[in-house]
N, C-alpha and C positions, 0 to 999 in steps of 0.2 A: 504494500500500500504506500503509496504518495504522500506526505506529509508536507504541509504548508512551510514547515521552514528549508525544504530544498527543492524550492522552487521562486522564480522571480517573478513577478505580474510583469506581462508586456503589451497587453494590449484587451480588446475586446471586438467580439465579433460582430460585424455591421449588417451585413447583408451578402445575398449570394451573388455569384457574377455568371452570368451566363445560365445554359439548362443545363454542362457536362459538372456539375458538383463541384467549379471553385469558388471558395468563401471572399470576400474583404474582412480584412481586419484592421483597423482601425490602431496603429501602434503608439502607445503611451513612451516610446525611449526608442533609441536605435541597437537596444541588446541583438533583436536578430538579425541586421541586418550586418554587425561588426562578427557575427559569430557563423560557425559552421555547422552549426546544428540542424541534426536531421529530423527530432520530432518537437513537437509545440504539445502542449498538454492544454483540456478545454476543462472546465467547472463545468462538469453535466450532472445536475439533478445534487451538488455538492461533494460529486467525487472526482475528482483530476483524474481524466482517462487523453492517454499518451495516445498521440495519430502521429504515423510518418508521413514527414513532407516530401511532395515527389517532387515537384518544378513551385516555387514563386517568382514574382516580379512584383518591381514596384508602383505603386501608382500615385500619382501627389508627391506632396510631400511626407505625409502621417499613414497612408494605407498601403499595405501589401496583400496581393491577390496567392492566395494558398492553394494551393492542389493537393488533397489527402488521401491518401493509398485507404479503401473504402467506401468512398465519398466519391458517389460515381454518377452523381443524379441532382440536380435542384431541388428535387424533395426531402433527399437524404441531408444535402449541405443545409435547407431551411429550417432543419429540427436545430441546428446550431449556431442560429442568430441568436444574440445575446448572451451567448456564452464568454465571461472572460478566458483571456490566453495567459499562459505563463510559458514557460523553459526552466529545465533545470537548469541548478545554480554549478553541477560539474560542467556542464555545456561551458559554461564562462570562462576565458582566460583567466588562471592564478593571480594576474597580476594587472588586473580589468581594476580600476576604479569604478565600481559601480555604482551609480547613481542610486540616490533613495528612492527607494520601491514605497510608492507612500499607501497601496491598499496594503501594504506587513503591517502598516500601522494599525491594523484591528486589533485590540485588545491590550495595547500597551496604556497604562496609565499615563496623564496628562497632569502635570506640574509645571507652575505656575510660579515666578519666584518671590513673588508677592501675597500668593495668598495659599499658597503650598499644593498639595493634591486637591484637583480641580474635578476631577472624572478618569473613566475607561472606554476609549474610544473604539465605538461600536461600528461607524459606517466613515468611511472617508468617500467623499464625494467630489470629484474631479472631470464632472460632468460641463463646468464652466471654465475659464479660465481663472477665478478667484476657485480654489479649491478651500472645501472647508470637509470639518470633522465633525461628527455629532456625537457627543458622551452618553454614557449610562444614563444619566440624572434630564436626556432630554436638552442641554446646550449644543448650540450650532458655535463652531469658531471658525475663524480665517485660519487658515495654515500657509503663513506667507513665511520665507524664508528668510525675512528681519526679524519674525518672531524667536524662529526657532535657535536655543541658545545648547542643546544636547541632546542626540538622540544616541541611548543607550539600548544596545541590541541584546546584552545579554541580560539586563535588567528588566527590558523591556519596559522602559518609561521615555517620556518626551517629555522633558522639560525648556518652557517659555516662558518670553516676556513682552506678557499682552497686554495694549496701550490699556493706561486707565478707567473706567468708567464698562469696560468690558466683558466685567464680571459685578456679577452682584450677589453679595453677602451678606 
């Protein structure tokens, strides 16, 4: 079984392209396009089930058109619109600076240096360009990268420092 911390979010599935079964996906970073990896992993139904890539290419700037060994139909690729994409985290060069994965952020506590532990962030939403977090206790924040003052992987906390008036106590 596939477990969320060896794997990276890269993207999410947009729509299918054509009737022979290749998907768009919508890429959140350029991990696959710097990498050589042969399969992409989908969130179907909440379990990460691995497909091999036979042929992509790019399209835009943010999409890549996928072709997946199974996925031989527009009916079959349409059961997996909406599905987010990830890659494993061996796929990655050793020595890859990689970027924050910011949906890993589900479930890391959220510290605030002002007013301490703030919540446990449940949804990170990156549907906009202002990406925001939503905590256990029901707050929305910004998650703007002036905020962010540590992000702790093995503690699994995010600690900020959010303008004024942005919390209330």
């Amino acid at each position: 079984m596939i477990r969320s911390e060896e794997i990276v979010h890269i993207g999410k599935i947009q729509r299918t392209h054509g009737t022979s079964g290749e998907i768009q996906c919508r890429m959140l970073n350029t991990l696959w396009e710097d990498n050589d990896a042969t399969f992409i992993l989908l969130n179907v139904d909440e379990i990460f089930v691995p497909f091999r890539v036979t042929d992509w290419r790019t399209k835009g700037s943010e999409d890549v058109l996928l072709t997946l060994q199974g996925v031989g139909s527009g009916q079959q690729a349409a059961r997996l619109i909406g599905c987010e994409a990830y890659m494993l985290r061996t796929d990655l060069p050793t020595d890859a600076d990689e970027p924050l994965d910011l949906g890993a952020l589900t479930g890391y506590e959220v510290h605030d240096i002002t007013h301490g532990k703030i919540g446990t962030i449940t949804i990170v939403d990156t549907s906009t360009l202002n990406t925001l977090v939503q905590l256990d206790n029901g707050a929305l924040l910004p998650l703007h990268e002036d905020f962010v003052l540590e992000v702790d992987t093995e503690e699994k906390t995010l600690t900020l420092r959010l303008p004024d008036g942005l919390i209330e106590r």
